[in-house]
C-alpha positions in Angstrom: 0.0 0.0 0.0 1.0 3.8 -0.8 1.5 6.3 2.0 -1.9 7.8 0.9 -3.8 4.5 1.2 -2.4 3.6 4.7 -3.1 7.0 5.7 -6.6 6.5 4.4 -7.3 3.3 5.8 -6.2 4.9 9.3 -8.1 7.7 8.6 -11.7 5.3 7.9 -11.0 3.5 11.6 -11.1 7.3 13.6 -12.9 9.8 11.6 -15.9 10.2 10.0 -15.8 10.7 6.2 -16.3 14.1 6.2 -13.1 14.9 7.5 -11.0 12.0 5.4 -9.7 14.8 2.8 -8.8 17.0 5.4 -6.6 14.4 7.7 -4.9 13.1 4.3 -3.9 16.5 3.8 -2.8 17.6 6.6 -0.4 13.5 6.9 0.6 14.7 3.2 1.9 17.9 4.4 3.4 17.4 8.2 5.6 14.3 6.6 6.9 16.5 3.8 7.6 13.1 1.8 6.6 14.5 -1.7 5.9 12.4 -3.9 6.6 9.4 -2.6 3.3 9.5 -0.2 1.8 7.8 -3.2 4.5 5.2 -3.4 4.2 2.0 -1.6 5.3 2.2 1.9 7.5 -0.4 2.0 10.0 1.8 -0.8 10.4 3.9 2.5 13.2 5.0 4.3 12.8 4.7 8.2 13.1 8.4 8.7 10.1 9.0 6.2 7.7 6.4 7.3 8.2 7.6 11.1 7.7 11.3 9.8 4.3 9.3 7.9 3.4 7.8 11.1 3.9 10.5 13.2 1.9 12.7 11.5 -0.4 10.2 11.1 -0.5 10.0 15.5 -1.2 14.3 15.1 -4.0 14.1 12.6 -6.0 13.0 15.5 -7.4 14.6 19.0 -6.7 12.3 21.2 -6.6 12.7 24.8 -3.3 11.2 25.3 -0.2 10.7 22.8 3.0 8.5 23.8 5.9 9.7 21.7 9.7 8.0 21.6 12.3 10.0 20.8 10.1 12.4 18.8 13.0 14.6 19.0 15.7 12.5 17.2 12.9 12.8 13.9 13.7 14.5 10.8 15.7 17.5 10.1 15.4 20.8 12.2 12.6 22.0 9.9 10.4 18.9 10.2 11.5 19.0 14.2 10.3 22.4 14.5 6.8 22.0 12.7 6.7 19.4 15.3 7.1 21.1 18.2 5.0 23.8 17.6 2.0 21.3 17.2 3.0 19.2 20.2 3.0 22.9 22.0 -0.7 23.2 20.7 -1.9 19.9 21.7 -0.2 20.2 25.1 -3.1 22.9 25.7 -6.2 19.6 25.6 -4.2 16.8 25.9 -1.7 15.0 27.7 1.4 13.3 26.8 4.0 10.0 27.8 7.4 11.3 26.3 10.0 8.4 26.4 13.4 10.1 25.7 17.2 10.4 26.6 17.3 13.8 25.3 17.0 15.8 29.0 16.1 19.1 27.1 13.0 17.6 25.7 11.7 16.5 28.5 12.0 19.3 30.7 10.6 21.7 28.2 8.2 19.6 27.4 7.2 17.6 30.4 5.5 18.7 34.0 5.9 14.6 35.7 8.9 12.7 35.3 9.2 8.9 35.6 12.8 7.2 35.9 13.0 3.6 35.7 15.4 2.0 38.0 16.0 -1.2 39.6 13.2 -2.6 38.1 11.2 0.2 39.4 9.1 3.0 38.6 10.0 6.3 40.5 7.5 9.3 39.8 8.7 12.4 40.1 6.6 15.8 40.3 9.3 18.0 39.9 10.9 17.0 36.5 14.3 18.9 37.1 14.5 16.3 40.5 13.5 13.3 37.4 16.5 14.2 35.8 19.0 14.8 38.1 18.4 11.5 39.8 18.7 10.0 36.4 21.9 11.7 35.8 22.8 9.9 39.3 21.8 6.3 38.2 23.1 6.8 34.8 26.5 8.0 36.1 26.5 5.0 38.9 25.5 2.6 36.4 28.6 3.7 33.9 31.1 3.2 37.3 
């Protein structure tokens, strides 16, 4: 299947069809994969079919989005557009951000969560999340 008719098929499963056009247009747009959104996916590299399926995630309003390293996607301009939409949604949604990059999660994250000893620590200060994970990750390396 072509970008387009994966993003369509998605598209039939959580919208109704008066608002198909609009989600493939907006996927079409956010990945930025030109003309190969209406090449088979599977031709793909793995940079463009997460760009595909990530703006896939964003064509949606959902109430909560997990995200993996969204930061390590795409170029700066592709990172940027992201951002500013992930700043949007943060205003009616909530978020689980799985990331080594400390910067995105504390500008983009209120609780943090380190996992550690086969535990989960939940942290309401994120700036205490990540020191203690600097801690663990620096103890871990000894």
């Amino acid at each position: 299947m072509t970008g387009r008719q994966n993003v369509r098929f998605v598209c039939c499963l959580y919208s109704s069809g008066d608002y198909i056009d609009e989600k493939i247009r907006f996927v079409e747009e956010f990945a930025d994969v030109g003309k190969y959104f209406d090449m088979p996916v599977k031709s793909y590299s793995s940079g463009m079919r997460a760009r595909l399926t990530f703006g896939l995630s964003l064509a949606f309003d959902f109430d909560y989005y997990m995200l993996d390293e969204v930061g390590a996607l795409g170029d700066a301009a592709f990172r940027k557009r992201s951002e500013e939409i992930l700043q949007a949604r943060r205003e009616q949604a909530g978020f689980l951000v799985v990331s080594h990059n400390l910067g995105d999660i504390e500008r983009n994250c209120d609780v943090g969560i380190v996992l550690m000893d086969q535990m989960a620590r939940v942290f309401h200060n994120v700036k205490e999340a990540i020191e203690v994970y600097k801690e663990h990750v620096h103890q871990t390396k000894k």
